[in-house]
TORMIDREN-726144 format. One record per atom (N, C-alpha, C, O): y, x, z; atom name; residue number from 1; residue in three letters. Coordinates in nm, 3 decimals. Atoms other than C-alpha are relative to their C-alpha. Layout:
<pts>
PT|Y|X|Z|CA|NUM|ALA $
...
</pts>
This chain:
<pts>
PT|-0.022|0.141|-0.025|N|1|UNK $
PT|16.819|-11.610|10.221|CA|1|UNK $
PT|-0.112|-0.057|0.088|C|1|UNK $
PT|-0.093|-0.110|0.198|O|1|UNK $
PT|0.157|0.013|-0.073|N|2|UNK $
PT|16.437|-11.665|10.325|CA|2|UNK $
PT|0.012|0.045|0.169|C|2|UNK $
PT|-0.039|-0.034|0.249|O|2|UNK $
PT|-0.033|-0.053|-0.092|N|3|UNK $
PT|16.537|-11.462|10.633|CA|3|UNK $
PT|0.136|-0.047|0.123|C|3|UNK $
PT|0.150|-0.043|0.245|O|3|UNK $
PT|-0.149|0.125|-0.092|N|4|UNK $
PT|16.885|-11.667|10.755|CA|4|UNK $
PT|-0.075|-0.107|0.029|C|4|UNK $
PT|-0.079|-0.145|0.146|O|4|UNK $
PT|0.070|0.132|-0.049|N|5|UNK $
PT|16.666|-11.975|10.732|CA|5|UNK $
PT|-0.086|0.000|0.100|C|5|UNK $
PT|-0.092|-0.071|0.200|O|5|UNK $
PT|0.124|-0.024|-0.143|N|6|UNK $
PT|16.388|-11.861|10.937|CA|6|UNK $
PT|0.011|0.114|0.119|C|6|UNK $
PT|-0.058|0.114|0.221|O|6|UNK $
PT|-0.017|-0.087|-0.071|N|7|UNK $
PT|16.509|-11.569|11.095|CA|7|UNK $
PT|-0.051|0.118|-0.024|C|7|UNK $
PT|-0.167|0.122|-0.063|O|7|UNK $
PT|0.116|-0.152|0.014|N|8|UNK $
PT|16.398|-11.206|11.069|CA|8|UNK $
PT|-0.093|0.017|0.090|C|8|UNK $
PT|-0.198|0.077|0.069|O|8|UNK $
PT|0.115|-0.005|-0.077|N|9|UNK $
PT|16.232|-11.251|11.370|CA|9|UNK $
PT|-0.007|-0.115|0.118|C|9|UNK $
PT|0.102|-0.140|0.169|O|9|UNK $
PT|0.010|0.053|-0.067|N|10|UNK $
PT|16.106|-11.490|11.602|CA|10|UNK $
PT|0.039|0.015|0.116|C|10|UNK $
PT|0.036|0.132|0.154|O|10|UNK $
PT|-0.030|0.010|-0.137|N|11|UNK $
PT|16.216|-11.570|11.938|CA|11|UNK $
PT|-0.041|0.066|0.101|C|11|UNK $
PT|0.036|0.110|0.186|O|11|UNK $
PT|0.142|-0.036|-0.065|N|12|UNK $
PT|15.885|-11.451|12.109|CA|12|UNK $
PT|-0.010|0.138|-0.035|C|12|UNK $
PT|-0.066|0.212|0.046|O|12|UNK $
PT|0.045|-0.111|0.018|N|13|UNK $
PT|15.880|-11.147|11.932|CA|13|UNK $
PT|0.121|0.098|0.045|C|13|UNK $
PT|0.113|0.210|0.096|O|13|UNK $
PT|-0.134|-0.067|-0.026|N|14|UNK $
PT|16.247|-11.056|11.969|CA|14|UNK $
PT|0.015|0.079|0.151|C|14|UNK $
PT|0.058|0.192|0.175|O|14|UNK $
PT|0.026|0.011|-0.124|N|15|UNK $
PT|16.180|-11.104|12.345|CA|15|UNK $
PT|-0.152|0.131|0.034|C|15|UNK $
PT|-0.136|0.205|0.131|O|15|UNK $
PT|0.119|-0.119|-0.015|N|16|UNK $
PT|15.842|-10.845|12.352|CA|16|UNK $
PT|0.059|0.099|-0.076|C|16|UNK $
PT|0.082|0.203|-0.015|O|16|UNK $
PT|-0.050|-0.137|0.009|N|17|UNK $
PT|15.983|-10.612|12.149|CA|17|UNK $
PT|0.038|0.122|0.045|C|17|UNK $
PT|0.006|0.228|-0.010|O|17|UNK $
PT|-0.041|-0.167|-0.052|N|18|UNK $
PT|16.138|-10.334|12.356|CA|18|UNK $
PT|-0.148|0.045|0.133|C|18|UNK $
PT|-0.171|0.153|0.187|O|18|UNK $
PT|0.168|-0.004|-0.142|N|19|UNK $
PT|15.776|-10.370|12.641|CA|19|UNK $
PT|-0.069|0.068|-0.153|C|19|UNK $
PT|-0.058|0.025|-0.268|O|19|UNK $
PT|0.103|-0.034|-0.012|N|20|UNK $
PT|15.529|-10.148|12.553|CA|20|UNK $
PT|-0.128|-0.083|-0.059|C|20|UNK $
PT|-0.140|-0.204|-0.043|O|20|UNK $
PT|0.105|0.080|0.058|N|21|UNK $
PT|15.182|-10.212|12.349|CA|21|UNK $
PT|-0.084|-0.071|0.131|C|21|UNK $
PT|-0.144|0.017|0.193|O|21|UNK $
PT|0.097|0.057|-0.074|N|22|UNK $
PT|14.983|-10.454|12.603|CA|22|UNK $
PT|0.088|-0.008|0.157|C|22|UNK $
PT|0.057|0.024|0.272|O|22|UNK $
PT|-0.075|0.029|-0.117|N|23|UNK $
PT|15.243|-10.538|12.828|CA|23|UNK $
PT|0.087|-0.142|-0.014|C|23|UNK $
PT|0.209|-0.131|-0.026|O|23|UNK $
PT|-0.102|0.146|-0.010|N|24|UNK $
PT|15.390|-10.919|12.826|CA|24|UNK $
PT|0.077|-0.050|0.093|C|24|UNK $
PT|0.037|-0.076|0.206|O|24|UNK $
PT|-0.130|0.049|-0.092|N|25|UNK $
PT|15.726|-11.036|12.965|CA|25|UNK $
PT|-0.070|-0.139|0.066|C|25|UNK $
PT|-0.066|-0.139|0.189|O|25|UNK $
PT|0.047|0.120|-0.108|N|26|UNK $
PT|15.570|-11.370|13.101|CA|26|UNK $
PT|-0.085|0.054|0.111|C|26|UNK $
PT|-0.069|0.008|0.224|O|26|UNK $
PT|0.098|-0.069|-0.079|N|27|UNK $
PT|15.289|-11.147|13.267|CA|27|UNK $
PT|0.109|0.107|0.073|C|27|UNK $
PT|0.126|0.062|0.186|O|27|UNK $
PT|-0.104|-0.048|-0.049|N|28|UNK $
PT|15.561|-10.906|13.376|CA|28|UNK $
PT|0.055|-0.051|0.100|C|28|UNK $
PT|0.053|-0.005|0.214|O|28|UNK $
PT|-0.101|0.078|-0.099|N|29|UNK $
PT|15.788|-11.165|13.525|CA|29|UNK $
PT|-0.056|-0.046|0.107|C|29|UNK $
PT|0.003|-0.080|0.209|O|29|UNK $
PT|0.093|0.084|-0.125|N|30|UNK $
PT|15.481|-11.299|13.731|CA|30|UNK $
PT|-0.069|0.113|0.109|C|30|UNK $
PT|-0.102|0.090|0.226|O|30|UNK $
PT|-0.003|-0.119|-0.092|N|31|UNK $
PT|15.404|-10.930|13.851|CA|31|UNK $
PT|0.114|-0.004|0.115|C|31|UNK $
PT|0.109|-0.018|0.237|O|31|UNK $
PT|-0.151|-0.019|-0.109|N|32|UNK $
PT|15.774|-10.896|13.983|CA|32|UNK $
PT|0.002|-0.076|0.109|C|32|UNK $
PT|0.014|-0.038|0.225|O|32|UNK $
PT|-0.015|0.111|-0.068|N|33|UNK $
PT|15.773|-11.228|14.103|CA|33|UNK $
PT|-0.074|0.038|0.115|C|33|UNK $
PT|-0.012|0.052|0.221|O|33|UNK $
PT|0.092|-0.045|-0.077|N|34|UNK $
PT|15.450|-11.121|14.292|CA|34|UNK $
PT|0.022|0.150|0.166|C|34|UNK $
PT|0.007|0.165|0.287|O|34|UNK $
PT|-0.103|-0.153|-0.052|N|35|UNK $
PT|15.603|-10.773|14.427|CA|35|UNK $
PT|0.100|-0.083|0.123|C|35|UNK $
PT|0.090|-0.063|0.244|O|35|UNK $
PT|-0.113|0.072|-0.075|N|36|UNK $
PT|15.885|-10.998|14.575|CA|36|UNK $
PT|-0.014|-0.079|0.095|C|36|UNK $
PT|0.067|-0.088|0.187|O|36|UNK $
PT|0.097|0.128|-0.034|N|37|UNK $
PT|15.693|-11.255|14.696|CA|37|UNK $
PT|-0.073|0.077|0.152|C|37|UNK $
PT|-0.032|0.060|0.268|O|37|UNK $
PT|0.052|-0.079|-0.127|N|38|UNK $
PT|15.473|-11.029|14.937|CA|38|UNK $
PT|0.070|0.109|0.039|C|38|UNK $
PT|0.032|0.161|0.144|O|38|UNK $
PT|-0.087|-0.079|-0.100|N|39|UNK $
PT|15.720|-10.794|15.023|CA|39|UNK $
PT|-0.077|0.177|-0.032|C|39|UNK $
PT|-0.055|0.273|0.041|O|39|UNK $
PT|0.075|-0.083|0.030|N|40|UNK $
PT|15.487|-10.530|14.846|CA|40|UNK $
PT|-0.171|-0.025|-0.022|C|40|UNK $
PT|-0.230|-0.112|0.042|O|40|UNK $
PT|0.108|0.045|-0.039|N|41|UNK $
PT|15.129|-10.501|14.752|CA|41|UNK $
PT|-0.079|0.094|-0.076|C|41|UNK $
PT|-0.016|0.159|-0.160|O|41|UNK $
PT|0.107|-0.060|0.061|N|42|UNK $
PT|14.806|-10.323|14.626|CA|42|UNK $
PT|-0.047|0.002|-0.138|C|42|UNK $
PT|-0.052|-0.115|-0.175|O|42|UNK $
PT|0.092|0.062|0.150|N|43|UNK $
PT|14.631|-10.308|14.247|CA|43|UNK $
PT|-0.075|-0.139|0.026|C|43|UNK $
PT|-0.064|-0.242|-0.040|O|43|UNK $
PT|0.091|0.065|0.002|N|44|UNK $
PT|14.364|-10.482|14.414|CA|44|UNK $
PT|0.068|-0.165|0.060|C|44|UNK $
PT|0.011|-0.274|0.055|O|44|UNK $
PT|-0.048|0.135|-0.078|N|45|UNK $
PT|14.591|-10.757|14.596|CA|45|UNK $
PT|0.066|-0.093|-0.148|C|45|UNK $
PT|0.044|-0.209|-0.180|O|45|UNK $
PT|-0.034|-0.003|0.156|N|46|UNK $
PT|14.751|-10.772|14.245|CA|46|UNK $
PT|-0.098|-0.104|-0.076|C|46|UNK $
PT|-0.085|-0.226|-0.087|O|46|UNK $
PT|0.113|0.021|0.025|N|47|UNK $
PT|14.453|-10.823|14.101|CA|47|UNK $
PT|-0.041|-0.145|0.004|C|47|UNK $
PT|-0.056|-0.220|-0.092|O|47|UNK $
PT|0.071|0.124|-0.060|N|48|UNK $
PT|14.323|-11.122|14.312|CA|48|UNK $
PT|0.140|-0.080|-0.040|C|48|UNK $
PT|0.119|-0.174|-0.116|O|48|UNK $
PT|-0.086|0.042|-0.022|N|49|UNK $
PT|14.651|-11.228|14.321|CA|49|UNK $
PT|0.029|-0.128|-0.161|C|49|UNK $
PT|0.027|-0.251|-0.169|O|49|UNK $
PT|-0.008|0.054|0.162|N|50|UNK $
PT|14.711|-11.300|13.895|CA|50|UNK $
PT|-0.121|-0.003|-0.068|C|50|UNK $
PT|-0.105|-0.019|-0.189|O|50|UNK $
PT|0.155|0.016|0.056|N|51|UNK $
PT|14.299|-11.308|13.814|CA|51|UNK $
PT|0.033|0.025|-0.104|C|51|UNK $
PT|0.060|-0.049|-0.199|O|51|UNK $
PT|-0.024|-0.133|0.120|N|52|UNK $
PT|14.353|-11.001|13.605|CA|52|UNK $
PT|-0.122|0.127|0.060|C|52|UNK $
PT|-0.198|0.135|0.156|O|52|UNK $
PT|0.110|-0.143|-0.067|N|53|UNK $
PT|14.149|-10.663|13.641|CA|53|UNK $
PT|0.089|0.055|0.012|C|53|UNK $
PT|0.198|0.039|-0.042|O|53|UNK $
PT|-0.083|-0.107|-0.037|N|54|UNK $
PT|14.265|-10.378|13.815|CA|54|UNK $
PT|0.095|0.079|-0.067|C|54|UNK $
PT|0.210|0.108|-0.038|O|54|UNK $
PT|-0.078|-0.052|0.105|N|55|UNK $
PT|14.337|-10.206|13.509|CA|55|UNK $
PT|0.124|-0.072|-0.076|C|55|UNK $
PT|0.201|-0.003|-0.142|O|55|UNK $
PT|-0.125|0.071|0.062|N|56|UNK $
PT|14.601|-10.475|13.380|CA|56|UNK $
PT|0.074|-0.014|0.089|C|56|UNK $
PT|0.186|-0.058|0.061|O|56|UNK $
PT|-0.056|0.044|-0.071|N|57|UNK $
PT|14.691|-10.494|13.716|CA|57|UNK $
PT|0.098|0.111|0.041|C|57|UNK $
PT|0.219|0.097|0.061|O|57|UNK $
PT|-0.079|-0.140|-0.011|N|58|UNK $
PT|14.785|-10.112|13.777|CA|58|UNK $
PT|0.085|0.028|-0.115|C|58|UNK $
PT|0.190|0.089|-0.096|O|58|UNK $
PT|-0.114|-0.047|0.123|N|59|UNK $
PT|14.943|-10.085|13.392|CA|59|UNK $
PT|0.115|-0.052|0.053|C|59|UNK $
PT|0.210|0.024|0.069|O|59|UNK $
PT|-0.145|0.083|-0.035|N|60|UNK $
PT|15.214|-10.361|13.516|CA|60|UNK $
PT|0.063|0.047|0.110|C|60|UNK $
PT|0.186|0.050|0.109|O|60|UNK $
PT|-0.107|-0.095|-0.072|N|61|UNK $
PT|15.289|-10.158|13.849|CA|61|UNK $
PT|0.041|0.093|-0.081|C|61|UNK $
PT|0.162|0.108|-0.099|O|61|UNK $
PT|-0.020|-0.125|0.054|N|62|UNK $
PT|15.259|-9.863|13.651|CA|62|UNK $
PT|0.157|0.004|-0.083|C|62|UNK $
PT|0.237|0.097|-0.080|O|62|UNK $
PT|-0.115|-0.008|0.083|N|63|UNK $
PT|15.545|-9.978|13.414|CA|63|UNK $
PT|0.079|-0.068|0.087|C|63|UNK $
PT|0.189|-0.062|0.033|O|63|UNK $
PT|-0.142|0.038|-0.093|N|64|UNK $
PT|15.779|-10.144|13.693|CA|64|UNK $
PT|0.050|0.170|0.046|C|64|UNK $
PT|0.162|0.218|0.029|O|64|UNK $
PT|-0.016|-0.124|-0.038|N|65|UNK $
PT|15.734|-9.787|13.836|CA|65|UNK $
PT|0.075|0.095|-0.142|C|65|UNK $
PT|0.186|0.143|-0.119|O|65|UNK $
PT|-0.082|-0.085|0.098|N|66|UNK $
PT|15.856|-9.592|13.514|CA|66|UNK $
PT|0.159|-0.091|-0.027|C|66|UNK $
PT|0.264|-0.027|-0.026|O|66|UNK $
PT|-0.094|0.030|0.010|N|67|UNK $
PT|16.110|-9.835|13.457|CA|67|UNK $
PT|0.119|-0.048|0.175|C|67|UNK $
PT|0.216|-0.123|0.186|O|67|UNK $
PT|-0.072|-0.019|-0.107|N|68|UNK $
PT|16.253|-9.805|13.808|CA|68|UNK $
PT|0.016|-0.151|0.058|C|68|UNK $
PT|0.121|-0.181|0.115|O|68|UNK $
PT|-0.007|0.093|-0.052|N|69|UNK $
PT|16.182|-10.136|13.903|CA|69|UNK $
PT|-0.080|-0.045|0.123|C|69|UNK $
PT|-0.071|-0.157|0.172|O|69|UNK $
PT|0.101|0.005|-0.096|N|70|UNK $
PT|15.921|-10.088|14.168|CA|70|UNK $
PT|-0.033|0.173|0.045|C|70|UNK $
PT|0.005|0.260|-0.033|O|70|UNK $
PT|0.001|-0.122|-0.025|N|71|UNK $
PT|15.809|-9.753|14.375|CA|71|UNK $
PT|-0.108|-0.015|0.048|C|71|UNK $
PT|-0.146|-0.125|0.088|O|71|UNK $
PT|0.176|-0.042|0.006|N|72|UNK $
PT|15.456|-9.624|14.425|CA|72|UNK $
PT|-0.002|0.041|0.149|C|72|UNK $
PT|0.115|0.071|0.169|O|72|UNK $
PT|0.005|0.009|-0.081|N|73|UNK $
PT|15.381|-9.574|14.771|CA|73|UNK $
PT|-0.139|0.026|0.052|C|73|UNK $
PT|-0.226|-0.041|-0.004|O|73|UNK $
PT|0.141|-0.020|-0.060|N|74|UNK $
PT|15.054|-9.432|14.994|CA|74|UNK $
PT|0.050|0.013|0.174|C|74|UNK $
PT|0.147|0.059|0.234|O|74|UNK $
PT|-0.014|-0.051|-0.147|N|75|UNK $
PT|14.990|-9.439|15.353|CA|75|UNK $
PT|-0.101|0.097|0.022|C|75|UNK $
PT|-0.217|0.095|-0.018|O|75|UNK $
PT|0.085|-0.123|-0.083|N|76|UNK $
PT|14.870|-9.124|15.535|CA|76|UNK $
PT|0.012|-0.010|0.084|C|76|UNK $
PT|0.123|0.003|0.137|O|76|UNK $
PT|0.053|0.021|-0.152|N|77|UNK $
PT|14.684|-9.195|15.856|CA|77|UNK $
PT|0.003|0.094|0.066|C|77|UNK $
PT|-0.065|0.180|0.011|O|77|UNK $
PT|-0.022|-0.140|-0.058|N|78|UNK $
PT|14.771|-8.908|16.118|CA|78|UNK $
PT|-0.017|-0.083|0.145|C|78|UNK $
PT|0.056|-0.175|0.182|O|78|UNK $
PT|0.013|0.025|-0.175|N|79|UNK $
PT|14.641|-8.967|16.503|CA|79|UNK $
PT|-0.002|-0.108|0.023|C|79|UNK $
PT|0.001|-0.114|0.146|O|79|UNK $
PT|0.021|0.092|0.000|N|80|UNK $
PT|14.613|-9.330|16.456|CA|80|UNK $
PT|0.163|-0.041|0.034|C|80|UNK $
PT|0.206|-0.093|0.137|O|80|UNK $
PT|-0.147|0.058|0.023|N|81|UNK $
PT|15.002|-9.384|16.340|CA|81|UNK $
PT|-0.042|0.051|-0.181|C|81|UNK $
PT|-0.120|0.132|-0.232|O|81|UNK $
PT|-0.017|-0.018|0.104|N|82|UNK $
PT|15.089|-9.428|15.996|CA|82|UNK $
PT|0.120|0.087|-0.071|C|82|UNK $
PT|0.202|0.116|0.016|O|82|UNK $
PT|-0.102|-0.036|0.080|N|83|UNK $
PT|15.336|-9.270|15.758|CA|83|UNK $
PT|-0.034|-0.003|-0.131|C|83|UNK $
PT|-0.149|0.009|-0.173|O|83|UNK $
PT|0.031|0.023|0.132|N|84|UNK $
PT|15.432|-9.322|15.385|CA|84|UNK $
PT|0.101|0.135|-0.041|C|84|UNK $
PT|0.200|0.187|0.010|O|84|UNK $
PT|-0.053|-0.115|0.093|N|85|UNK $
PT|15.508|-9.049|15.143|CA|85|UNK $
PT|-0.010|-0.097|-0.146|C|85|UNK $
PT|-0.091|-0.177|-0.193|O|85|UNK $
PT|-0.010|0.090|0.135|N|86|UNK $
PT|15.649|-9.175|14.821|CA|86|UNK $
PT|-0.056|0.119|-0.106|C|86|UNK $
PT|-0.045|0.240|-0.088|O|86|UNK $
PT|0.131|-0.067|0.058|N|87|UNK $
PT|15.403|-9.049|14.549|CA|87|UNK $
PT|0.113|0.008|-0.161|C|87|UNK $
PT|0.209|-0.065|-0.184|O|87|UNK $
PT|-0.023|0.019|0.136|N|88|UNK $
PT|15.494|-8.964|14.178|CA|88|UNK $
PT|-0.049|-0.044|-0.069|C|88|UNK $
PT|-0.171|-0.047|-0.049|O|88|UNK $
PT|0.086|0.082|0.088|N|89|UNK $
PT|15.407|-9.153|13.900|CA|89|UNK $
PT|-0.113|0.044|-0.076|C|89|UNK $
PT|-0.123|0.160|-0.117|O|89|UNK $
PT|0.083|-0.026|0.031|N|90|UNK $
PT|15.099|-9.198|13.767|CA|90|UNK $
PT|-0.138|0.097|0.088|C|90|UNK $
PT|-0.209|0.197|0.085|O|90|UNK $
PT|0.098|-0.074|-0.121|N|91|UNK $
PT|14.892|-9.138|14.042|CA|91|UNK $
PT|-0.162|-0.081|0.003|C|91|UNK $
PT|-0.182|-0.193|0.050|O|91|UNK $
PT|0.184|0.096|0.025|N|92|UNK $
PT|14.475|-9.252|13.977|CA|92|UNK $
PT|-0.019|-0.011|0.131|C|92|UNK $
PT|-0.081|0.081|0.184|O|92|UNK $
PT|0.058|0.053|-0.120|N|93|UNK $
PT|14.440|-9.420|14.307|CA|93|UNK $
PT|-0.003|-0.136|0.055|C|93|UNK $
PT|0.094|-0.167|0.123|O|93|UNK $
PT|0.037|0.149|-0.020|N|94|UNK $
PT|14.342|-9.759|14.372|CA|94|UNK $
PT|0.099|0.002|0.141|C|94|UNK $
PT|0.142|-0.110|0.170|O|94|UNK $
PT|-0.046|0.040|-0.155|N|95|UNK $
PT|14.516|-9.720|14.731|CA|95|UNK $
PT|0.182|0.015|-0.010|C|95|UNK $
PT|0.264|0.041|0.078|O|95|UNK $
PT|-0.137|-0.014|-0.030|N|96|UNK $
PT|14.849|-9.719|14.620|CA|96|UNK $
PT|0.083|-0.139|0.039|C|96|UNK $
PT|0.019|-0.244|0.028|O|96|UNK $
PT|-0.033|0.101|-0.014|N|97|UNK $
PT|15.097|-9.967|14.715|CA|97|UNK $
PT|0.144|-0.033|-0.021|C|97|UNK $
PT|0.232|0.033|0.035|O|97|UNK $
PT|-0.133|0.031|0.108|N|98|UNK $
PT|15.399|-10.128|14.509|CA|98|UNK $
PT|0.128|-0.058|0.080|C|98|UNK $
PT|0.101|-0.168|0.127|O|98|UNK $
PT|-0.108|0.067|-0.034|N|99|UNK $
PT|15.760|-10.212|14.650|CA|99|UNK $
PT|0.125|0.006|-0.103|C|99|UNK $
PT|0.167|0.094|-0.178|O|99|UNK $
PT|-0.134|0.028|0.082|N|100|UNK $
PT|16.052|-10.338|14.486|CA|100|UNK $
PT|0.093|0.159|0.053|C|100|UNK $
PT|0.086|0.214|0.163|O|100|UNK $
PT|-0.090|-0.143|-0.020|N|101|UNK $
PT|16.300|-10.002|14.465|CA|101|UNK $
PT|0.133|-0.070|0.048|C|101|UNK $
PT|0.198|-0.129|-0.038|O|101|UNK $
PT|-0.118|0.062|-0.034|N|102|UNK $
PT|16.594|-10.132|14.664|CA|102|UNK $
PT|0.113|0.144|-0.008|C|102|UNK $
PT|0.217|0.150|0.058|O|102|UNK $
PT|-0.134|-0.125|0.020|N|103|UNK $
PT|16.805|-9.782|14.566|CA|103|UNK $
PT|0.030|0.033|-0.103|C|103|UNK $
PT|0.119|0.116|-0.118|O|103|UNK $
</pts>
């Protein structure tokens, strides 16, 4: 009865539930947003971007990237032209760089 009246679970929690320990859907939504926004971007642009540290800033690519919502990305400089090779996840490099997965 205690439980119909108030609910088994709150609104807030119902909503975090299926994310990951130390990962919040408002903080989430403002990553994406971010991603979308610049058309792609760095940890460190990240970073500056939501005045977060690198490390909160790379977990939130990190998990767009597992959940197929974003793709990891490096440029390799060859003869003074660029090219990108798409990287697998979980890659320790500050130089990576995040785009929305349009496939």
């Amino acid at each position: 009865m205690i439980d119909r009246y108030f609910g088994s679970m709150n609104q807030s929690a119902a909503i975090q539930k299926d994310l990951p320990t130390g990962v919040d859907r408002h903080t989430l939504d403002k990553v994406k947003d971010v991603v979308k926004k610049l058309k792609g971007v760095s940890i460190d642009e990240m970073s500056e971007e939501l005045g977060v540290s690198r490390t909160t800033a790379r977990r939130y690519l990190e998990y767009l990237v597992l959940i197929d919502v974003c793709v990891a990305k490096t440029r390799l400089w060859h003869c003074r032209k660029a090219s990108e090779k798409v990287l697998p996840f979980r890659i320790r490099n500050w130089n990576l760089f995040f785009q929305i997965n349009e496939g």
